[in-house]
C-alpha positions as CSV (number, residue, x, y, z in Angstrom):
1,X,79.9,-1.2,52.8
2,X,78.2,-0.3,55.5
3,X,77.7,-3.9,56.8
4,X,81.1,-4.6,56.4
5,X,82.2,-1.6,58.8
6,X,79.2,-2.4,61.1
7,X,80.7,-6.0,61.6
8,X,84.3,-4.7,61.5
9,X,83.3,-2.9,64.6
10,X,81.6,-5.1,66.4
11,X,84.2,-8.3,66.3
12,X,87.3,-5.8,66.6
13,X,90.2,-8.4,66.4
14,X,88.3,-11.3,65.8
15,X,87.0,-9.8,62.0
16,X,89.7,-9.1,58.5
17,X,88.3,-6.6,56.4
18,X,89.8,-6.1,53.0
19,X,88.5,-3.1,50.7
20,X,89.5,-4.1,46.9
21,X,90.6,-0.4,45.2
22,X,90.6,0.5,42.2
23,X,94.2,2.1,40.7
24,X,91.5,5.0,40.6
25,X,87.9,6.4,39.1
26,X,89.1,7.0,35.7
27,X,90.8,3.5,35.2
28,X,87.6,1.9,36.6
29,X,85.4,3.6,34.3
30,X,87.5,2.2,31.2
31,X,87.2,-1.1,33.1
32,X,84.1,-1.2,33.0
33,X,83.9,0.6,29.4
34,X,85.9,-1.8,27.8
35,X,82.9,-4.8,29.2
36,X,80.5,-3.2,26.8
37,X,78.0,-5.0,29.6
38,X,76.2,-1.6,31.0
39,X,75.0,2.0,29.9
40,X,76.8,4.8,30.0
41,X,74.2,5.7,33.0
42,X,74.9,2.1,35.1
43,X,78.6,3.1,35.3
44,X,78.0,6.9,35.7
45,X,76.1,5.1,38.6
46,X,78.9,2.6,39.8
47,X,81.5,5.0,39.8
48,X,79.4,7.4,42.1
49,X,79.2,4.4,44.7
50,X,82.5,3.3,44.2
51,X,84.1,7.2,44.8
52,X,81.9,6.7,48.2
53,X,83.1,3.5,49.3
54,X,86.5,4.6,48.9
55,X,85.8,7.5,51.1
56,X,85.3,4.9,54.1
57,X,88.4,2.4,53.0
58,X,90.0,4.0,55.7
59,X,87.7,1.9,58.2
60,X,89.1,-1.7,56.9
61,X,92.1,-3.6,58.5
62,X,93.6,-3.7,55.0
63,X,93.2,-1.6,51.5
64,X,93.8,-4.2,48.1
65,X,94.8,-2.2,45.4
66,X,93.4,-3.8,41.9
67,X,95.9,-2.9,39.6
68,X,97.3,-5.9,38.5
69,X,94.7,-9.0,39.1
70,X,97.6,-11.6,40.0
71,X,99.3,-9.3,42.4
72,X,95.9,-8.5,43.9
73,X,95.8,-11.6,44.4
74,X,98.6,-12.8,46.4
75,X,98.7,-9.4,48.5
76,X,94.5,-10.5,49.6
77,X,95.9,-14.3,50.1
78,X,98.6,-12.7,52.3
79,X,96.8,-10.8,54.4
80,X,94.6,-13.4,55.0
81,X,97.4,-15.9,55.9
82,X,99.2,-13.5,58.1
83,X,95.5,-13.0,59.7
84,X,94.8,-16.3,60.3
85,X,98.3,-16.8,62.1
């Protein structure tokens, strides 16, 4: 995170930075639930980082909001492509 924003402010115009969001907290804790990969203390743990990051989404050019993979998708490939215009 803070890389990203550290690079994002040193190239300016020259540098896209996207932050992928989550719909919110809750549905990325049953995201992660639903894995059955981590503790209940590793996503206690990943949800505490991820409420940070989001405080500082407001520092990236764009904000991807991950509710529906596919769409995710094509909104990150269209920033991009208008970026690279």
């Amino acid at each position: 995170m803070k890389g990203a924003i550290h690079v994002q402010k040193q190239l300016g115009a020259n540098c896209l930075s996207i932050f992928i969001q989550p719909p919110s907290i809750a549905e990325l804790k049953e995201r992660l639930e639903d894995r059955k990969t981590e503790t209940p203390e590793s996503i206690q743990i990943r949800l505490d980082k991820a409420a940070y990051e989001i405080s500082f989404s407001h520092e990236f050019n764009a904000i991807i909001k991950n509710e529906v993979l596919e769409v995710a998708c094509a909104e990150t490939e269209k920033v991009i492509i208008e970026f690279l215009k």
